[in-house]
C-alpha positions as CSV (number, residue, x, y, z in Angstrom):
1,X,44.1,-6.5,4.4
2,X,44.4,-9.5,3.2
3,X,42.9,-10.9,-0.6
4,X,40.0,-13.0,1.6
5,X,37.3,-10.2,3.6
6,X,37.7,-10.9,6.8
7,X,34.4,-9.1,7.4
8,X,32.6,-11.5,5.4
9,X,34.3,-14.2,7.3
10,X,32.6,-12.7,10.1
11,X,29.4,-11.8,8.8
12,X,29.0,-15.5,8.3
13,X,30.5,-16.7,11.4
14,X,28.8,-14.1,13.8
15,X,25.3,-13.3,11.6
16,X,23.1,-15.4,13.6
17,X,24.1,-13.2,16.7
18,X,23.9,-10.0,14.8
19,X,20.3,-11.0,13.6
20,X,19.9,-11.9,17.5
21,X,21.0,-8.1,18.5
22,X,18.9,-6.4,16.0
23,X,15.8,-8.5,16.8
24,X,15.9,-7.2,20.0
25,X,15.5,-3.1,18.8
26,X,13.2,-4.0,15.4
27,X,10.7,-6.1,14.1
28,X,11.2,-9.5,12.8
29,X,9.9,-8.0,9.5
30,X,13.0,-5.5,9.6
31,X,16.1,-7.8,11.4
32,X,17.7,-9.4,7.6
33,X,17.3,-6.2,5.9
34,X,19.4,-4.3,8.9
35,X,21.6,-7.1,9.1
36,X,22.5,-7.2,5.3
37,X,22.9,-3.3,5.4
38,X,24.9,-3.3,8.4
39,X,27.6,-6.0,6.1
40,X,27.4,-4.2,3.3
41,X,28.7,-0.8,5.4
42,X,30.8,-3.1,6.7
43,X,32.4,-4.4,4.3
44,X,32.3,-1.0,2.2
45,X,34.5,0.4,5.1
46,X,36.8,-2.6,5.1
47,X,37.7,-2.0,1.6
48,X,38.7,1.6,2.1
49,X,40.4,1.1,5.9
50,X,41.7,-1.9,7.7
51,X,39.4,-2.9,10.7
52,X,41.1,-4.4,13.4
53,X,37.7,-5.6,15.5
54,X,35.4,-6.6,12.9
55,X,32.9,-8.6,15.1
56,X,32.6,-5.4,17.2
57,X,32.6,-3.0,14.4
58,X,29.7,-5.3,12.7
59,X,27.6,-5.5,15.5
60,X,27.9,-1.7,16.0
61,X,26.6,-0.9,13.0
62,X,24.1,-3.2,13.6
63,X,23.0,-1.7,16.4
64,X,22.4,1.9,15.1
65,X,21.3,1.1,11.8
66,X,18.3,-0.6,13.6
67,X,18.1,2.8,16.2
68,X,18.0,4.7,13.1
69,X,15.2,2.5,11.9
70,X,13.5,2.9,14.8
71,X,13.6,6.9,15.0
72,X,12.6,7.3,11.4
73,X,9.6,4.9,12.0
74,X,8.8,6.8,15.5
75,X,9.2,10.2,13.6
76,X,7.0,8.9,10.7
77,X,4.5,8.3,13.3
78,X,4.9,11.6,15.2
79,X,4.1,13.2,11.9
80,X,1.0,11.1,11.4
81,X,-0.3,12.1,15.2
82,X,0.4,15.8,14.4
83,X,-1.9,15.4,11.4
84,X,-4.6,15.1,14.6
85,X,-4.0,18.1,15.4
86,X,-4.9,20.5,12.3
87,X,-7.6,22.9,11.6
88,X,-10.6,20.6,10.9
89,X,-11.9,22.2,7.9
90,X,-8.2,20.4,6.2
91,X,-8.6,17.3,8.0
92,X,-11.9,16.0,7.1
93,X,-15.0,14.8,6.4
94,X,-18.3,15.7,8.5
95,X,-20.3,12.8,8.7
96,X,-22.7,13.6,6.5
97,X,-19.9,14.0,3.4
98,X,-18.8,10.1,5.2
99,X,-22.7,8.9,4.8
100,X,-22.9,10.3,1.0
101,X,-19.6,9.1,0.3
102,X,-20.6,5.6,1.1
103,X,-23.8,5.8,-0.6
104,X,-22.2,7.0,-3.7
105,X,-20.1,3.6,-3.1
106,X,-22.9,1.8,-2.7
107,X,-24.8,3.3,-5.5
108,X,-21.9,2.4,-8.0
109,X,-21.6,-0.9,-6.3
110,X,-25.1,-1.8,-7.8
111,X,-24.3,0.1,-11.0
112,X,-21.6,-2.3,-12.1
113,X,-23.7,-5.2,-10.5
114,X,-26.0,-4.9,-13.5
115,X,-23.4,-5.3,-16.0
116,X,-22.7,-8.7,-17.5
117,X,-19.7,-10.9,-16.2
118,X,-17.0,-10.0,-18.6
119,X,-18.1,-6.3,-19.1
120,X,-18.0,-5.8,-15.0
121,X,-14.6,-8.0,-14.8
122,X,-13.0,-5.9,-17.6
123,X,-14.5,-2.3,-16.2
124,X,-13.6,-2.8,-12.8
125,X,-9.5,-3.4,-13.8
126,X,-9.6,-0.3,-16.1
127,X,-11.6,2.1,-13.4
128,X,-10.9,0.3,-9.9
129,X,-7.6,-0.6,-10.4
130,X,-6.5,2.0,-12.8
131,X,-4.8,-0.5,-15.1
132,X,-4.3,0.2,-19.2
133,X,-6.0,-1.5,-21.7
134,X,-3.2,-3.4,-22.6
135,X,-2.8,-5.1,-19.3
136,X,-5.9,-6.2,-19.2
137,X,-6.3,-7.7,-22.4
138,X,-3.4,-9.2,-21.6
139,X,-4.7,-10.7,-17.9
140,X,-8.2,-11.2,-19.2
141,X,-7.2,-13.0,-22.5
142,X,-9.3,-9.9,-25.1
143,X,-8.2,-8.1,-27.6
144,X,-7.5,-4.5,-26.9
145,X,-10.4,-3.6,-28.9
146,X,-12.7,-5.9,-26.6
147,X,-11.4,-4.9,-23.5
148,X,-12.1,-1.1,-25.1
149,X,-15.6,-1.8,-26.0
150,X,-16.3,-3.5,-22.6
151,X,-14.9,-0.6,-20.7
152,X,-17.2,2.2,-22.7
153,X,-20.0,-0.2,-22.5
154,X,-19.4,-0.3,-18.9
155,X,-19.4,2.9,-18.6
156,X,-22.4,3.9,-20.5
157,X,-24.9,1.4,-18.3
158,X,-23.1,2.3,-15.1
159,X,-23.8,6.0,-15.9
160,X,-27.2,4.8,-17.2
161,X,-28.5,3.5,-13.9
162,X,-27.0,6.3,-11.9
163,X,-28.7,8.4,-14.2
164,X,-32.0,6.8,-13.1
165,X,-31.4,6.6,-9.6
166,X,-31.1,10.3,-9.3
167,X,-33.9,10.6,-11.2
168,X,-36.1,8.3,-9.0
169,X,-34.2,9.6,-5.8
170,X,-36.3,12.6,-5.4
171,X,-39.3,10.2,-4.7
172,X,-39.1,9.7,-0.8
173,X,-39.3,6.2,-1.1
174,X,-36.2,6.2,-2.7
175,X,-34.5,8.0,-0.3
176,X,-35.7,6.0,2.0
177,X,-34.6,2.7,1.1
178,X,-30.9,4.4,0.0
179,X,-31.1,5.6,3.8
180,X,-31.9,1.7,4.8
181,X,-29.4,0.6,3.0
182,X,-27.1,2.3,4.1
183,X,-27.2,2.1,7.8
184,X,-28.0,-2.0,7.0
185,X,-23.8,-2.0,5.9
């Protein structure tokens, strides 16, 4: 072997081909990810043996790192359809736990509606997005102290007005319009 990889030699003489071969089994999204694994194997293996056919070698590994690919994703999938398949009391929801579900969303929805810009901004990072305080103070431009206040105050008039509406949804108006709304999303 000589001081100069020959496999990197190849790799940039031949990578446009490889790319072309592993394009042909993947994804475009996938094809430079294989193709930089399938030189660093290469070239891995060069250093601990000498490779007399390195364009063939290469494209070989090409080739079945992007088969392999291609059997986990299948196999990931295969899983997911099996998933179809299980008792339905684990898989899921009945409709009516799907039609509550959304108008819980839709009640919270309105809940942080009523809340000032800056409070509902500031809420929705910390218990949408799960992020810390200090993050947001940081992305919103607060003190950590603000961003707390905003978050409790949040809170406490969210809960507020979803204390109400369960109040006021034993009236069958109320239930009513919830019902309207919902099937009007």
């Amino acid at each position: 072997m000589t001081s100069k990889s020959t496999v990197a030699e190849t790799f940039l003489k031949y990578r446009s081909k490889l790319m072309r071969a592993v394009g042909s089994i993947v994804g475009a999204d996938d094809i430079e990810d294989i193709v930089q694994e399938a030189f660093i194997k290469s070239y891995e293996a060069e250093l601990k043996q000498e490779i007399q056919y390195e364009r063939t070698y290469m494209l070989k590994t090409a080739r079945n790192l992007a088969l392999n690919h291609v059997a986990k994703a299948e196999n990931k999938n295969k899983q997911l359809d099996d998933m179809d398949i299980l008792p339905y009391e684990l898989v899921g929801h009945s409709l009516e736990k799907n039609v509550e579900s959304k108008e819980r969303f839709i009640h919270f929805c309105r809940a942080t509606d009523t809340l000032s810009a800056d409070v509902k901004r500031v809420f929705l990072l910390k218990k949408v997005y799960g992020m810390r305080q200090k993050e947001i103070a940081e992305l919103v431009g607060l003190s950590e102290s603000t961003v707390e206040k905003h978050v409790a105050k949040g809170l406490m008039m969210c809960s507020r007005y979803l204390a109400e509406l369960s109040n006021d949804s034993a009236s069958p108006r109320a239930t009513a319009t919830a019902t309207q709304d919902i099937s009007s999303s």
